[in-house]
C-alpha positions in Angstrom: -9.5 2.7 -7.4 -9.4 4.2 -10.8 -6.9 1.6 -13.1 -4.2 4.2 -13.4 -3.7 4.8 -10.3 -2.8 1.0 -9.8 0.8 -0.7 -10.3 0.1 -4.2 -11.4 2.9 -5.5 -13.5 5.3 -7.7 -12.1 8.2 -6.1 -13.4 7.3 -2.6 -12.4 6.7 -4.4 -8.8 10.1 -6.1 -8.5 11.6 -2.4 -10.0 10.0 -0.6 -7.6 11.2 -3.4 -4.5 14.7 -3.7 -5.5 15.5 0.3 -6.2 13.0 2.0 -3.8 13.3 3.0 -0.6 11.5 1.5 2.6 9.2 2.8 5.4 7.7 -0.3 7.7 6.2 -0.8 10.9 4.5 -3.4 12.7 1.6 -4.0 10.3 3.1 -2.9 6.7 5.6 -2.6 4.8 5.7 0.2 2.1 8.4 0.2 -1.0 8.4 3.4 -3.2 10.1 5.6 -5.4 9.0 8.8 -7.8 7.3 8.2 -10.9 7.0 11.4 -13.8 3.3 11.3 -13.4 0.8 13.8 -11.3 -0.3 11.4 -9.1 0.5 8.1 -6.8 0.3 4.5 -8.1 -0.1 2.1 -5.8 0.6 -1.7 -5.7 -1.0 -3.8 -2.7 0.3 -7.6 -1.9 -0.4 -10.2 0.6 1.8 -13.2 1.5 -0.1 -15.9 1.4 0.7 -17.0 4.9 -1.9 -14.2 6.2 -4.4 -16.2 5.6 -6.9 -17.9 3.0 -8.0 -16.4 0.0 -10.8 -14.6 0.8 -9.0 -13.2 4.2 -6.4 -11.7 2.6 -9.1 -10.3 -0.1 -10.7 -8.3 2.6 -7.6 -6.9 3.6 -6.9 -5.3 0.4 -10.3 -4.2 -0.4 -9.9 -2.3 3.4 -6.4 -0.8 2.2 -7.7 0.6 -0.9 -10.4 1.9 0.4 -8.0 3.8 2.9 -6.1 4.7 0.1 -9.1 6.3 -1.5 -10.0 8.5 1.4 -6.0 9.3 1.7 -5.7 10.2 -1.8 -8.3 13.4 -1.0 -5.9 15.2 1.6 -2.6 14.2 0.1 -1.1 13.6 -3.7 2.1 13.7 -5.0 4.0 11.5 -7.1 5.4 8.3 -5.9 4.9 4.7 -6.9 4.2 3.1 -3.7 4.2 -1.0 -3.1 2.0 -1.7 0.3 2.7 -4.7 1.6 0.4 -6.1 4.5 1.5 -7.8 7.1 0.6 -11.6 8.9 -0.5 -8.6 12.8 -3.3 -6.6 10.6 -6.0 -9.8 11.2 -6.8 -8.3 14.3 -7.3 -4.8 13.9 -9.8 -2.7 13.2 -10.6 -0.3 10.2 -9.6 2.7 12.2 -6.6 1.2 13.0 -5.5 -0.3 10.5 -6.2 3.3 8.7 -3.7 4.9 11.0 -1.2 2.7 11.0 -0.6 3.3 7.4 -1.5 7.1 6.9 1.3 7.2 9.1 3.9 5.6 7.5 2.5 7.1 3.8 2.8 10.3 5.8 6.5 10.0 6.7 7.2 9.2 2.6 6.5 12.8 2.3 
């Protein structure tokens, strides 16, 4: 994912959690809000309770590479904080990609 597409500072983070709104289901939950920019920004984060390190690496690198294939059919402009949840260990890349097109589907 390109750098500007990314939200990354703490402050636009806790902004973006505190005045947001919330979609969530059993495996994510996902904060956002509009931005004045042409496209989506997106912010991933994963309690550390998930798992170790490099378990909770693998599930981002999975979520932005669903994000990359989502951002093709859909853009608008949101700032969007995804945050994964402790039930996604045991899914599988197609599921976990339809559990959250879903809920980035109902932000529309």
């Amino acid at each position: 994912m390109n750098k500007k597409y990314i939200v990354k500072e703490k402050r636009d983070f806790d902004k973006i959690i505190k005045n947001g709104k919330k979609v969530k289901n059993y495996n994510f939950i996902v904060f956002y809000n509009k931005n004045n920019e042409q496209f989506n920004k997106y912010g991933i984060t994963v309690p550390k309770k998930v798992g170790k390190a490099h378990i909770r690496n693998k599930l981002k690198r999975r979520v932005r590479a669903i994000l990359r294939n989502y951002k093709k059919s859909y853009e608008n402009n949101y700032n969007c904080i995804i945050i994964i949840r402790n039930s996604c260990l045991d899914l599988t890349f197609q599921e976990l990609s339809n559990s959250l097109e879903r809920l980035l589907n109902e932000i529309k």
